[in-house]
Backbone as CSV, one residue per row, in Angstrom:
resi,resn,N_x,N_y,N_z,CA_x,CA_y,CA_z,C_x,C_y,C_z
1,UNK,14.553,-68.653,-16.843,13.643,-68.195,-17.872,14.289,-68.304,-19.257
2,UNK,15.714,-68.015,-18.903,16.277,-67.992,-20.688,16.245,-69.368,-20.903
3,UNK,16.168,-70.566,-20.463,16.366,-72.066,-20.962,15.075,-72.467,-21.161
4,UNK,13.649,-71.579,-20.429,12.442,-71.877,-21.019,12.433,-71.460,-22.374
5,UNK,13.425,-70.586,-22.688,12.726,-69.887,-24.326,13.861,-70.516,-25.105
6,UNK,14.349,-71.803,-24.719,15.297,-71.737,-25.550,16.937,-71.437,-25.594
7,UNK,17.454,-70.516,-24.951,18.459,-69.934,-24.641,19.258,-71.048,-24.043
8,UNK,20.650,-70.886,-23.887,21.728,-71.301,-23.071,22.642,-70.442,-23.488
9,UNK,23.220,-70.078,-22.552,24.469,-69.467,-21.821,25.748,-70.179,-22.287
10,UNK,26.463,-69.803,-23.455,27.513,-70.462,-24.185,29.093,-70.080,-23.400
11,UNK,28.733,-68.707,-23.134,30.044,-68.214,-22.431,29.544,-66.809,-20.939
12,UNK,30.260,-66.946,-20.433,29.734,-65.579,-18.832,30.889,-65.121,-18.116
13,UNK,31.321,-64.094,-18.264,33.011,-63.632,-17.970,32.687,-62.385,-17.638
14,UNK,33.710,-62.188,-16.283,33.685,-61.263,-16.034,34.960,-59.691,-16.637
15,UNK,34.444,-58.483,-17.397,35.522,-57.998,-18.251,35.410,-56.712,-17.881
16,UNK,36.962,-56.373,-16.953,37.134,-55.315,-16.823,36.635,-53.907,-17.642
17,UNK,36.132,-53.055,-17.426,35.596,-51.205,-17.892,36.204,-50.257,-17.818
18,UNK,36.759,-49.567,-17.752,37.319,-48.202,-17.704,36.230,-47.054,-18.363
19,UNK,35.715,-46.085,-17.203,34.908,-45.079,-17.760,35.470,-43.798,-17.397
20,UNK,34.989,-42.892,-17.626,35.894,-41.217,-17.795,34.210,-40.486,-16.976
21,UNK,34.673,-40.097,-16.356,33.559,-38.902,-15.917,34.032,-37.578,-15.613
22,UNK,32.887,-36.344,-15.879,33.128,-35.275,-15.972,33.445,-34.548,-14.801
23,UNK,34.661,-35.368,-13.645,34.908,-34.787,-12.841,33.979,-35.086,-11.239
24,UNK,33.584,-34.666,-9.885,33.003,-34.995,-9.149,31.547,-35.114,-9.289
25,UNK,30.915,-33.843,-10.163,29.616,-33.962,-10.771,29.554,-34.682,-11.478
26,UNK,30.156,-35.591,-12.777,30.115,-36.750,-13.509,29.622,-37.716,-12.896
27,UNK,30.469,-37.812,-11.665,30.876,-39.324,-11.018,29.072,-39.151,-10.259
28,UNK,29.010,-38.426,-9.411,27.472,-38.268,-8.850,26.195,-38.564,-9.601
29,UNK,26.255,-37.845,-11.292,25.099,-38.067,-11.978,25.262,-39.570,-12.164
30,UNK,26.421,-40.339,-12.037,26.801,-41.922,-12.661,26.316,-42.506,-11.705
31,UNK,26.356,-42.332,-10.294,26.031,-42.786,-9.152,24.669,-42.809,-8.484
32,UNK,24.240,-41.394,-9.061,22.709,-41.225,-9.071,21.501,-41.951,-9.821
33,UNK,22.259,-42.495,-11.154,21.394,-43.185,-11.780,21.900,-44.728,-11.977
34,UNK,22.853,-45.250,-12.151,23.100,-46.591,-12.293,23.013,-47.236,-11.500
35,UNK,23.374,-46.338,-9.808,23.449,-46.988,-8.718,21.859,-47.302,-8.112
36,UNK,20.761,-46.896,-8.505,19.696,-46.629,-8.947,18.646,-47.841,-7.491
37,UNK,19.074,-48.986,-7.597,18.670,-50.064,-6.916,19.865,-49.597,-5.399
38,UNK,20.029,-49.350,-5.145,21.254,-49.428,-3.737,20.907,-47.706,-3.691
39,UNK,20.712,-47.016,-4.179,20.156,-45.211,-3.732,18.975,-45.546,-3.283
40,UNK,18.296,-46.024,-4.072,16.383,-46.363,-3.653,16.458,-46.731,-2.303
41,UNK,16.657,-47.362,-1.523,17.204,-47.861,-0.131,17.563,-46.813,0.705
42,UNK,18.393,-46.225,0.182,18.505,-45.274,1.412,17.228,-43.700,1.454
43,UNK,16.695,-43.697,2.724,15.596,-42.571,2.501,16.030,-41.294,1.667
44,UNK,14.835,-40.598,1.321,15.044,-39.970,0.137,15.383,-38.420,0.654
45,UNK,15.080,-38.267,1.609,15.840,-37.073,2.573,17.526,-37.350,2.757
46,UNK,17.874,-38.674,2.743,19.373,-38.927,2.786,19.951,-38.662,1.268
47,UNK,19.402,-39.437,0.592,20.222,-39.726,-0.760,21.201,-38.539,-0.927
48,UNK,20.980,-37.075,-1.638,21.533,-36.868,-1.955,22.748,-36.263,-1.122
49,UNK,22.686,-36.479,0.427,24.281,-36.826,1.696,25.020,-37.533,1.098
50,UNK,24.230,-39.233,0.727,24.862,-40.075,0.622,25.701,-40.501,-0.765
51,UNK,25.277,-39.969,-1.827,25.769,-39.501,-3.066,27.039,-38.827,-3.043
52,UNK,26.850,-37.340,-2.042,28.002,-37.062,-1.791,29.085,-37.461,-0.991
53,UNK,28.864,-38.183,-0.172,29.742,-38.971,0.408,30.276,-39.808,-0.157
54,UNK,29.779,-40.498,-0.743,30.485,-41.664,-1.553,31.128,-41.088,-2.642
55,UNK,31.081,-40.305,-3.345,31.519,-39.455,-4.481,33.047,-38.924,-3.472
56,UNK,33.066,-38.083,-2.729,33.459,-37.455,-1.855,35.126,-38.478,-1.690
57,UNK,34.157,-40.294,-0.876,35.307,-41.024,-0.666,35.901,-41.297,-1.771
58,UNK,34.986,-41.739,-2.976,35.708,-42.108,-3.885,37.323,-41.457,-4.712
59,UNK,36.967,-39.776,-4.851,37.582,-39.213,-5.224,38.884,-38.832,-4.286
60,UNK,38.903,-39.127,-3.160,39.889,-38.957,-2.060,40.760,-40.160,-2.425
61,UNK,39.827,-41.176,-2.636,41.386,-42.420,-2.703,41.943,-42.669,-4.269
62,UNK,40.937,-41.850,-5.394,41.230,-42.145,-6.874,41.394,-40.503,-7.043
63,UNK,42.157,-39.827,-7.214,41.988,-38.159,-7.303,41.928,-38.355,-9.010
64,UNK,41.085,-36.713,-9.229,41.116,-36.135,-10.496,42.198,-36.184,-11.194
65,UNK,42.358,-36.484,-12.281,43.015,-36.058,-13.598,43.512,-34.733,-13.856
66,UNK,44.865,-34.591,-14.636,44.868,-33.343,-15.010,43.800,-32.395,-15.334
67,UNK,42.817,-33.068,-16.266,41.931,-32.292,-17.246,40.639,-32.454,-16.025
68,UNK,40.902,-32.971,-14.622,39.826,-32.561,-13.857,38.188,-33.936,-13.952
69,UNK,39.207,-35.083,-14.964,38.131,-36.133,-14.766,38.764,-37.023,-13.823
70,UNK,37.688,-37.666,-13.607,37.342,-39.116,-12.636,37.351,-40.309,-13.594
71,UNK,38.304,-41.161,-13.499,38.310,-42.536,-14.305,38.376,-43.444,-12.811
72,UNK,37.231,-44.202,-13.562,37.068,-45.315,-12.834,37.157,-47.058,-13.379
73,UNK,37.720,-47.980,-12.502,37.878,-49.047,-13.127,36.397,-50.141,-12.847
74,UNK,35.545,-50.334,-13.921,34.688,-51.354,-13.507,35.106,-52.488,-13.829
75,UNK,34.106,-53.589,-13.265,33.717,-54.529,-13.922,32.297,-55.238,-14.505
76,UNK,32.167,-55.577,-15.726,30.717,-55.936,-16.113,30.779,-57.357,-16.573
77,UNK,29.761,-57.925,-16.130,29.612,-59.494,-16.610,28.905,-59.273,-18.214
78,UNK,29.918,-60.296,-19.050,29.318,-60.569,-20.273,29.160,-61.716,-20.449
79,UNK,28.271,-61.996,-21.325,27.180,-63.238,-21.807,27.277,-63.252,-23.207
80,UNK,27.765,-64.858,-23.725,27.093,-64.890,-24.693,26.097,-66.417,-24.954
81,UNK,24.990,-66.014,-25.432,24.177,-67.041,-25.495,24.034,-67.471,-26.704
82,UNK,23.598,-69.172,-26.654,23.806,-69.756,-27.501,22.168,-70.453,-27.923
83,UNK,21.486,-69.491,-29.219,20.493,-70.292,-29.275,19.958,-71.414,-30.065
């Protein structure tokens, strides 16, 4: 669709994130909504098990911070287009 309007894709890299969350409840509200497409899937009587579980593993193999946050390492694809 972007080369129907014109667009091309000049550069597409993938660039490490680092985010800070407010601890196990941080990481859940982050998980609850971004993860948004992959929660929808699981029934809605499960979700919020499965929220905590994954929150749960996550924080077992990455533990809290002194100050009680959750840093996590992403990655996000960036684009730049060339019109």
């Amino acid at each position: 669709m972007a080369a129907q309007m014109g667009f091309k894709i000049n550069t597409l890299r993938l660039v490490p994130k680092d985010a800070l969350y407010d601890g196990a409840a941080g990481l859940a509200v982050w998980l609850r909504t971004t993860w948004l497409p992959f929660v929808q899937r699981v029934p809605e009587n499960l979700r919020d098990a499965f929220i905590a579980a994954v929150t749960r593993r996550y924080i077992a193999k990455h533990p809290l911070d002194a100050a009680g946050q959750c840093m996590c390492a992403w990655s996000v694809w960036k684009s730049r287009p060339n019109a």
